[in-house]
N, C-alpha and C positions, 0 to 999 in steps of 0.2 A: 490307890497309890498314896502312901503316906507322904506329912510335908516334910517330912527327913528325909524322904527317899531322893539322891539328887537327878535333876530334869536330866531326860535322855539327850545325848548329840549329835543332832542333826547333820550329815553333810553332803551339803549340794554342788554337786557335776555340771559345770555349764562347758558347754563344747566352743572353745577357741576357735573364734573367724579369722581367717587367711586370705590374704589377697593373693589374687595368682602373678605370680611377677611376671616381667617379660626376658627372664634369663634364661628360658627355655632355646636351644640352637636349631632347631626345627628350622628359622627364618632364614639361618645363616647359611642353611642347605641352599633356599630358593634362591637367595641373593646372590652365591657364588654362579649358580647356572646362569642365571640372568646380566650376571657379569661378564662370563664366558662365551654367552650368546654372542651379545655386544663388542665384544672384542673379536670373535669368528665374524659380526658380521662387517665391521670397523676394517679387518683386514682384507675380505675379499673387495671392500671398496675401493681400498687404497693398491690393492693388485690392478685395480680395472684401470685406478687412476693412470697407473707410472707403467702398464705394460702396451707395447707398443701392437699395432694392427696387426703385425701376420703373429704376434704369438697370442693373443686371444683367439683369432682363427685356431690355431695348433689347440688351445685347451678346447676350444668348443669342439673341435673335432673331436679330440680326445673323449670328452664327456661323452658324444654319439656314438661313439664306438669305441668301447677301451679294451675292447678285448684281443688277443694275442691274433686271431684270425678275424679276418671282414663275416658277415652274415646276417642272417635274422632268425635264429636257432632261440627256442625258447628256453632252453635251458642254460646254465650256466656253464663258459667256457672253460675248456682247461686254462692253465695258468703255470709259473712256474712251481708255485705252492701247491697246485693240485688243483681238483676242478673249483672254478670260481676266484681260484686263488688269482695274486696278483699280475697283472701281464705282462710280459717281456718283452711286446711293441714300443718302439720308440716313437716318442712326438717329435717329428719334426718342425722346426721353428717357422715355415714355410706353411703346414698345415692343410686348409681347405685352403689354401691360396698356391697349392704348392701344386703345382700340374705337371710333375717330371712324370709322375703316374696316372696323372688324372683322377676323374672322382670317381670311385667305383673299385678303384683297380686295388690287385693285392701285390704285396712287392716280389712278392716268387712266381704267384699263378698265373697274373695278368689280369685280363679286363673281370669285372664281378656283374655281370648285366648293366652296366652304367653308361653312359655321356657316348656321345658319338665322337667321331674326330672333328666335324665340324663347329659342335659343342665345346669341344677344349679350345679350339683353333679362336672360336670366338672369344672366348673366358681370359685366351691369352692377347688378345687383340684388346679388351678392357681393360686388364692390368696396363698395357703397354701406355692407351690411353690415359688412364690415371696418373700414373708414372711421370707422364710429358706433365698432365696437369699441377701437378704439386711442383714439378720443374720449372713454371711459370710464376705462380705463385712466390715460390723461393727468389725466383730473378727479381721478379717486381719487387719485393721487400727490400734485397739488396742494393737495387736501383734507387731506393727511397732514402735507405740508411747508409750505405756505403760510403765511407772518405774519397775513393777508388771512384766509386763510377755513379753518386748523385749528381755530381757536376755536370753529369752528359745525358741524364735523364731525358730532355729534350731529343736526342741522339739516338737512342736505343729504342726500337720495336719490336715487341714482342706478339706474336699470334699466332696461332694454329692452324696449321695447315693438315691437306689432306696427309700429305706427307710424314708432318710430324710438327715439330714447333722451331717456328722460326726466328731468328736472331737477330737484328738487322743495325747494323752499326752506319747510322748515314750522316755524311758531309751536311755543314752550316754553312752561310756564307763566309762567315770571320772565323771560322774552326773547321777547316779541312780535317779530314784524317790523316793525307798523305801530303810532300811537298809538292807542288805543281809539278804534274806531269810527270810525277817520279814515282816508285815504286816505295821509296822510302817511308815508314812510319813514324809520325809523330810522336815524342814521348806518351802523350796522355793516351795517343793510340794502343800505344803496346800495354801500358799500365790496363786499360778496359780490359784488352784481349785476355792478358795476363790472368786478371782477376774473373773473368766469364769462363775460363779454362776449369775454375777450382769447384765450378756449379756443372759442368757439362760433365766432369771425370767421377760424378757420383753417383748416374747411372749409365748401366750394362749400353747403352744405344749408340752406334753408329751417328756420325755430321759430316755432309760436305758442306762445303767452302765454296762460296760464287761471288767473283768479283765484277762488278758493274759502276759503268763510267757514265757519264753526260754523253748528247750528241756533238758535242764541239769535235771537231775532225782535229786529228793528230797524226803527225807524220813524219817521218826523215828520211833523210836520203836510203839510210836502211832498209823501210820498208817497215819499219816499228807503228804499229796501228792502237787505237783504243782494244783491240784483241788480244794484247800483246801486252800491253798495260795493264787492263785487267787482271789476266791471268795472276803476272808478275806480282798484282797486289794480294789476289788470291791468297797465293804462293808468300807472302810476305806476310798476310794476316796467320797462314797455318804455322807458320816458324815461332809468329809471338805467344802463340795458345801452345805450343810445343813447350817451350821456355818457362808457360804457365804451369807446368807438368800433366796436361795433357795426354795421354795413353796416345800413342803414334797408332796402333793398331786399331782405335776407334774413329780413324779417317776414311771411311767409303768414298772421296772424291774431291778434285779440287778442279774449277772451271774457270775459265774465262769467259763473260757474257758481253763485253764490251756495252753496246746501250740498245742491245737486243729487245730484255726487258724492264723499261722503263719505272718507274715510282710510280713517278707523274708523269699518265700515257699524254695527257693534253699539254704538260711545259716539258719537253725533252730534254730541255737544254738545265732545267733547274738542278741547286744542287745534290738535293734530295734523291736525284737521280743517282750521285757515286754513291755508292756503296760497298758494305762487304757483306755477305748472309750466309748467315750459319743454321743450318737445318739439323735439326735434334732428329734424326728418324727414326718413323717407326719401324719395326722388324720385319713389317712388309712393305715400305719402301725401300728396308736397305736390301734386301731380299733384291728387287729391282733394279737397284742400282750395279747390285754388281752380280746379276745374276750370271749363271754358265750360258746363257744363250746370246748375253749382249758381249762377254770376256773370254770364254771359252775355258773358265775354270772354275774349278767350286766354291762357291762362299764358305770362306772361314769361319771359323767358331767366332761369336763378339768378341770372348773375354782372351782370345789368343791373341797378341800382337802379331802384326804383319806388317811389312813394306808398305806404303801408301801407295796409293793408285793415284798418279797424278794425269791429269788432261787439262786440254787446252793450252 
């Protein structure tokens, strides 16, 4: 190569580094599911939270069985869409707590191999229980908070009986319920009744009414006894829980007990003894109270209003 000749030109290729950015959307895939998880699972919390006992029963039954017929058929049910498709069973709000059919049962066919009648009988005899219990609960709080009826918290007893749950509005020394020896009610009387009227009318259950005095003798030329008085006050406490709006047709009974059954079996004469008691019953006491065998008529439906039965 001559030195005239001019030098050859080289040209060199170097391959451009890149960094990998992160504006690929690939992320933006996972983050939305994982958003969507979160918000699916945000809401079934807050359904659990704000929905009340018998309708979570109603979905949990649902989820055990959504299908249009009861079974244990391994294949997928018909539906209105076709097999598998969606169901045209209805959830009742009532659910597994719902014993018009009991557990087992299909609402056309009848029983499905399930519960015996002693089985529902009991199931409904829990609920009934429960029922009274949350009824006490409610009272006591009202009793604590109440403008109405903290003032006489002293005054008011509440406990469970076999029966059902009992009421018991009793005489102080310096705060009778009633005027002496009269049937007449105290304002603050009737204001209690009033207001204990607006907790008893919230559930389906029958109350009789039993009014009870001291052993002091009372008398007149009439022949008007503490039996007679009683009653009267009986009879004077159901007029105030009437007034309280009260269902008339959720009266199974109104008595007069004079000082039959005392408070205080060992001071007869204390004032603890007047009283008036409201028995919340269960559906097998009221069942007994006014059965066909003691009245020689059929017990009513709860929720139908009736004529009161009055005695004593």
């Amino acid at each position: 190569m001559s030195q005239d000749s001019p030098a050859p030109l080289v040209i060199v290729k170097r391959g451009k580094k890149t960094r990998h950015g992160h504006h690929s959307g690939a992320w933006k895939v996972a983050y939305a599911d994982f958003v969507t998880a979160m918000m699916a699972f945000f809401l079934v919390m807050w359904i659990i939270g704000v929905g009340t006992r018998e309708q979570k029963a109603a979905i949990a039954a649902y989820f055990r069985n959504p299908s249009a017929t009861p079974g244990t058929a391994t294949v997928a049910p018909p539906g209105k869409d076709g097999p598998g498709g969606a169901s045209d069973s209805m959830i009742k709000l009532g659910g597994a707590m719902d014993l018009s059919h009991g557990p087992g049962q299909d609402r056309h066919n009848g029983p499905v191999g399930a519960a015996s009648k002693e089985q529902i009988d009991e199931r409904a005899r829990e609920l009934d229980r429960k029922r009274l219990e949350e009824l006490k609960v409610q009272l006591n709080a009202a009793i604590q908070n109440s403008q109405a009826l903290a003032p006489y918290k002293d005054q008011l007893l509440l406990d469970i009986t076999p029966d059902g749950l009992r009421i018991q509005i009793v005489d102080k020394l310096n705060r009778p319920m009633f005027d002496l020896g009269s049937a007449r009610l105290k304002d603050y009387t009737q204001a209690i009744l009033e207001e204990l009227a607006k907790f008893i009318n919230q559930v389906p259950n029958r109350i009789t009414i039993s009014g009870h005095t001291d052993d002091a003798p009372y008398s007149n030329d009439h022949g008007y006894s503490n039996w007679e008085l009683s009653a009267d006050r009986a009879n004077a406490a159901r007029r105030a829980l009437l007034a309280g709006g009260l269902d008339e047709g959720k009266i199974a009974e109104v008595v007069g007990l004079a000082a039959a059954v005392p408070l205080d079996k060992a001071n007869p004469g204390d004032p603890i003894n007047r009283r008036i008691s409201i028995i919340v019953l269960t559906k097998q006491a009221a069942a007994s109270a006014l059965s066909q065998s003691a009245y020689g008529a059929q017990l009513p439906d709860p929720v139908a209003p009736h004529p009161a039965t009055l005695h004593g």
